[in-house]
LUMDREN-927416 format. One record per residue: x negated, y negated, z negated of N, C-alpha, C in turn; residue in one letter. Coordinates in steps of 0.02 Angstrom, whole numbers, plus 50000, padded with zeros to 5 digits. Atoms other than C-alpha are relative to their C-alpha. Last residue first. Layout:
XYZXYZXYZa;...
END
This chain:
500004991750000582485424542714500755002950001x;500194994349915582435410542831500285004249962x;499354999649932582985395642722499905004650035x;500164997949950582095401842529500614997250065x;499735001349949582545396042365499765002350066x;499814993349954582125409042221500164995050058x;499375000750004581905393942105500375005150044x;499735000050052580095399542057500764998749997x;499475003850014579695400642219500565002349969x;500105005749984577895408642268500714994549991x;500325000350055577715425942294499804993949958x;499844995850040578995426142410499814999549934x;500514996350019578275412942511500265004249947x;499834994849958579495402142594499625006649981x;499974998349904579305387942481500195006249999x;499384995149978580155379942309499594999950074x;500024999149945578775370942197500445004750041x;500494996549958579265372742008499994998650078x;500114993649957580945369441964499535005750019x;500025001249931581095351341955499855006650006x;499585006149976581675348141779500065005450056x;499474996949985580665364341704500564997950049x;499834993549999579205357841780500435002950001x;499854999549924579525341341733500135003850057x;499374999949991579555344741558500274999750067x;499704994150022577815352941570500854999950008x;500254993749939577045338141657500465006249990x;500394996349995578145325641571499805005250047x;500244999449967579575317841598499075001350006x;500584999050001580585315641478499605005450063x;499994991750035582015307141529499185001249978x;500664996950005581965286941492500185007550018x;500485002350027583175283441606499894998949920x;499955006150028584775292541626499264998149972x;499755001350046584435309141743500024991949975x;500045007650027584035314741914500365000849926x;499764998750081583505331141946500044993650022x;500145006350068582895334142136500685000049962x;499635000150049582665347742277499974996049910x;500195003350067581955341842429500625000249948x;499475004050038582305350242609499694998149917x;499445001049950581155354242760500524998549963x;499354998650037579615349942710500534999250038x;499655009649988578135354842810500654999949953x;500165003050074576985371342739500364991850023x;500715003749978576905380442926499934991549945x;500364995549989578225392242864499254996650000x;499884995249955579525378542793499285004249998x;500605002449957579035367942631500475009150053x;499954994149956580525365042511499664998950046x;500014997549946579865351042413500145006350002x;500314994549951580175348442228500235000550081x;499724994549931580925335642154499285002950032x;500374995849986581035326041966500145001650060x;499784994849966582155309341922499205004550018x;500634995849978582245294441821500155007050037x;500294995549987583635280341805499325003350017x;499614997650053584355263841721499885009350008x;500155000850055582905252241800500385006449947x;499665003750025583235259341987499805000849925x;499595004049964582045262442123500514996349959x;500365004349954580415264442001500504998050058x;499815004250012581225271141835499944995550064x;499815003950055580085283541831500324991649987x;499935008149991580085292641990500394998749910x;499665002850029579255310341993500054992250017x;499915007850000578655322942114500514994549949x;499485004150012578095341742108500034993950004x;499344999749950577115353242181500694995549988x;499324998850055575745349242062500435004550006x;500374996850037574205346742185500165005949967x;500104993049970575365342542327499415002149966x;499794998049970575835328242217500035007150011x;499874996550068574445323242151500665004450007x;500874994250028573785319442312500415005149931x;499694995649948575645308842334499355007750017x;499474995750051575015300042177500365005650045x;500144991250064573595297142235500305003149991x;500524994749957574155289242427499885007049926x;499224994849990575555279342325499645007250038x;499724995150087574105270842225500335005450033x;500514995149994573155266142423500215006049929x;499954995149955574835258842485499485006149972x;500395000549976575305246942328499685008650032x;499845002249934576925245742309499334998150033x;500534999049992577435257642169500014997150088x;500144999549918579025250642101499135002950016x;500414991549993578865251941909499855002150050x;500625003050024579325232141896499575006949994x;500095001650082580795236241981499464997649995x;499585000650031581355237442176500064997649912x;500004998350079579855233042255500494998049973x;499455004750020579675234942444500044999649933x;499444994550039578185244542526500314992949943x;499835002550055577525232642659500405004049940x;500855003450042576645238942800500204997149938x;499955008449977578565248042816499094998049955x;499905004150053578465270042804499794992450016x;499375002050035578675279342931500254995649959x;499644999949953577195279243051500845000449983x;500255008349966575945277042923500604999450039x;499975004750031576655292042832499794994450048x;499204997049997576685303642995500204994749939x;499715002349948574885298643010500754998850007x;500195005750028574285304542840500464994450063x;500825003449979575115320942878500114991950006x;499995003949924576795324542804499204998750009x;500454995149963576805335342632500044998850067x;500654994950012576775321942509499825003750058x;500705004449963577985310842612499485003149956x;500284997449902579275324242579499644996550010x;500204995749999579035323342369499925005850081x;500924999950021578775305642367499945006950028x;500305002949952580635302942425499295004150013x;499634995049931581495314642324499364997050050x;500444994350021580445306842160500015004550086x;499564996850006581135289942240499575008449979x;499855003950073580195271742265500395005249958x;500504998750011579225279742428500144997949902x;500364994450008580555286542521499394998249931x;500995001449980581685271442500499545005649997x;500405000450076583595280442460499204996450017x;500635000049965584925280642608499824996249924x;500085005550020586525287442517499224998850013x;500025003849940587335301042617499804992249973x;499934997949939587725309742462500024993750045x;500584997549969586985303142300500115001050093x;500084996049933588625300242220499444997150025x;499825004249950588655289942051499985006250040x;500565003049975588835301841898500234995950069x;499975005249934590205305441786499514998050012x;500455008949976589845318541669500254999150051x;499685005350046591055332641568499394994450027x;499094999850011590325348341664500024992449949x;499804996150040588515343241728500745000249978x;499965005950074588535336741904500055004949937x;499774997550061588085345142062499804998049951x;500075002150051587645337342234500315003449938x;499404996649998587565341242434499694996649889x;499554995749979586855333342576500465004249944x;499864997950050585575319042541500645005450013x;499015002250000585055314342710499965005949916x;499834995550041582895314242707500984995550011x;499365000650051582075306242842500355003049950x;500405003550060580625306542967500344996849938x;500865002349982581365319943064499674997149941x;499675000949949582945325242953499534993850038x;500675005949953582205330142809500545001850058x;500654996749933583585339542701499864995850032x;500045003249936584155332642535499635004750057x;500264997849943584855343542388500054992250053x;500015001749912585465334542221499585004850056x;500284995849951585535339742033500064999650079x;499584998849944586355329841894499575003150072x;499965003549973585755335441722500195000450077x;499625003850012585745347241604500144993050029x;500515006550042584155354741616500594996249973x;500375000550063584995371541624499484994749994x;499884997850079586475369641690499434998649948x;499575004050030586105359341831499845001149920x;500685006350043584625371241886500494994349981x;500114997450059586045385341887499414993249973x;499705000450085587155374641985499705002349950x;499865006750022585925370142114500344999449930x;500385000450034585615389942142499764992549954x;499824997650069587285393342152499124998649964x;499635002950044587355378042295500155004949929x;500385001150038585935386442405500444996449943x;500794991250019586845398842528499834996249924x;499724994650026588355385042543499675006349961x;499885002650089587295370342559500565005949950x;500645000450031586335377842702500274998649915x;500244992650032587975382142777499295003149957x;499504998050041588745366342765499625006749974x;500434997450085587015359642830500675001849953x;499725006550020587655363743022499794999849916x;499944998650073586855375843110500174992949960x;499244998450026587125373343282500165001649960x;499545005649988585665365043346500495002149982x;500335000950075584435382843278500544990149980x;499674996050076585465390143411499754996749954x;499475000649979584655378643565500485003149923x;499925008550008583095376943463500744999250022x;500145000850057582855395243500500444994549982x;499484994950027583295395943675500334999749927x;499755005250012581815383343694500755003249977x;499785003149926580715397843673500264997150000x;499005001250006579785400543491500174997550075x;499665007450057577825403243551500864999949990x;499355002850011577035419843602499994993149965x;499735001350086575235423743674500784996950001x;499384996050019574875432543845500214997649940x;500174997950070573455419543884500415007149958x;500805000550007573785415744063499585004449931x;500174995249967575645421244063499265000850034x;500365005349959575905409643925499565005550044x;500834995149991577305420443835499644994650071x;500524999549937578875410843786499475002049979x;500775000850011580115417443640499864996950073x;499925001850070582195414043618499204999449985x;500195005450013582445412243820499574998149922x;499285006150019583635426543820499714994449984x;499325001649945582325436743932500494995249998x;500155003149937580995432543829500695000550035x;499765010850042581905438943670499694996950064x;499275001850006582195456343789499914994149945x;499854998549912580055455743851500634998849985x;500185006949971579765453643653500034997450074x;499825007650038580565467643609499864994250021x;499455002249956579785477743767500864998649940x;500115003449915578115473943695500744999250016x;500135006250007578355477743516500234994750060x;499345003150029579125494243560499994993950002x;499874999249939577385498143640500864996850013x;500275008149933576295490243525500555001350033x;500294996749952577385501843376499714995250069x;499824997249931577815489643250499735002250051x;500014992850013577145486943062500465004250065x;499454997950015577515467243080500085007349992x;499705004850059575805460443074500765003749968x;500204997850074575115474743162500244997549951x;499874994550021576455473743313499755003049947x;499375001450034576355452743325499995009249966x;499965003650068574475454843321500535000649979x;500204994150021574505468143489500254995649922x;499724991650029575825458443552499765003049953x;500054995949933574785441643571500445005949966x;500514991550032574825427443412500465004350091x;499564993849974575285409543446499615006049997x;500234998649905574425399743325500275004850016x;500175005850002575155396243145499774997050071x;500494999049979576425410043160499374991550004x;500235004050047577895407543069499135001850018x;499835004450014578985406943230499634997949939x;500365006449964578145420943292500064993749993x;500735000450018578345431243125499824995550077x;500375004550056580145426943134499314998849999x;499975006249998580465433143310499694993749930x;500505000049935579615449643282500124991650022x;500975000850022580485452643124499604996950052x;499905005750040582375447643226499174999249949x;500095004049957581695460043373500124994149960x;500635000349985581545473943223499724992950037x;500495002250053583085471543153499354997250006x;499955006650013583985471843307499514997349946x;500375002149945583115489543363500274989449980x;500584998550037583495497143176499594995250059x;500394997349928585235491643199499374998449996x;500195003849969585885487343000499825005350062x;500364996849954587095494742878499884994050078x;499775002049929587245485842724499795002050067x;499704998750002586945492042546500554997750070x;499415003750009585855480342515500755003650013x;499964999550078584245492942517500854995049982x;499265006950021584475493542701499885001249924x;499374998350004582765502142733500374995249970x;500124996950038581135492242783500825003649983x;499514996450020580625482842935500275006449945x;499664994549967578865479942934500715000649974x;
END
């Protein structure tokens, strides 16, 4: 439910509402009917209704005039094309610097981009030279970054990305299909992902998935450092953050893209 401006920013109580109403259909797992959207969100049915009747109008929901249930409208998608990741890297770049600081190492963002990750934005500790990261295509499966979006892809979605042959950069390479399966288990056990040494001999690295509403990743936040780090369960942890989703109750690095 819509709740007072605590930010010290004055909001329209009827925009607010139709922007709740859109989110919760968008993080809806199945399309949900009025009455659901109006308990979920603490809105009057009746309000509910002719909210969702003006996002219909602008395309932003459809209603399956069989079933009455909502889905995101193509409308949507149209706006959601015009966000560019400047502004993703703008929101999330103080929180990059603080996980810099305090492992002390170099710190990368990638966002998935279908079956892909683009490396997009990077922070170094003060007084290091590191290589650049950005826009540097990485093997998903030889890379902590990598591991940690083909964790949360269905089994299918791996098959369908990754080469019948996984490639072997070192002697740490992991190139056999059924190991990369555990470790990607282990994985979304954890929330986290490591590469020891396995694309390149002179580096290691930690990352955490950013998981959207319906738990997919939508960007991967990773540590790299100078091979050996320690990498441990516990040290890893701090490395990588903890798991970063959408869940309030639930990300240890405060990251969030919706909220």
């Amino acid at each position: 439910m819509p709740g007072p401006a605590t930010d010290g920013v004055q909001r329209i109580q009827a925009v607010d509402r139709a922007i709740v109403l859109l989110k919760a259909v968008a993080a809806s797992s199945t399309p949900p009917t009025v009455l659901e959207l109006a308990r979920r969100c603490g809105i009057n049915r009746a309000t509910a209704w002719r909210l969702l009747r003006t996002l219909e109008h602008h395309g932003l929901v459809d209603r399956d005039t069989v079933t009455q249930r909502y889905t995101v409208g193509y409308g949507a998608t149209v706006i959601a094309s015009a966000v560019t990741d400047d502004a993703l890297v703008r929101r999330v770049r103080p929180l990059l610097t603080d996980l810099c600081l305090r492992t002390g190492e170099v710190v990368t963002l990638a966002v998935a981009r279908r079956f892909n990750l683009v490396y997009t934005d990077q922070v170094e500790p003060p007084n290091m030279m590191a290589p650049s990261w950005l826009d540097k295509p990485v093997p998903l499966h030889a890379t902590s970054g990598g591991k940690a979006f083909l964790a949360w892809l269905g089994r299918d979605e791996r098959d369908a990305i990754l080469p019948a042959v996984l490639p072997r950069y070192t002697e740490h390479t992991v190139t056999d299909r059924e190991e990369l399966e555990r470790e990607l288990a282990e994985v979304r056990r954890t929330g986290f992902a490591l590469c020891d040494r396995e694309y390149e001999e002179f580096s290691s690295g930690a990352s955490a998935a950013v998981l959207n509403s319906r738990r997919a990743p939508a960007a991967v936040v990773n540590v790299w450092g100078p091979a050996p780090m320690e990498l441990g369960p516990a040290a890893a942890r701090d490395r990588a953050g903890g798991r970063a989703d959408r869940r309030r109750d639930r990300r240890p690095i405060g990251l969030s893209l919706l909220d």
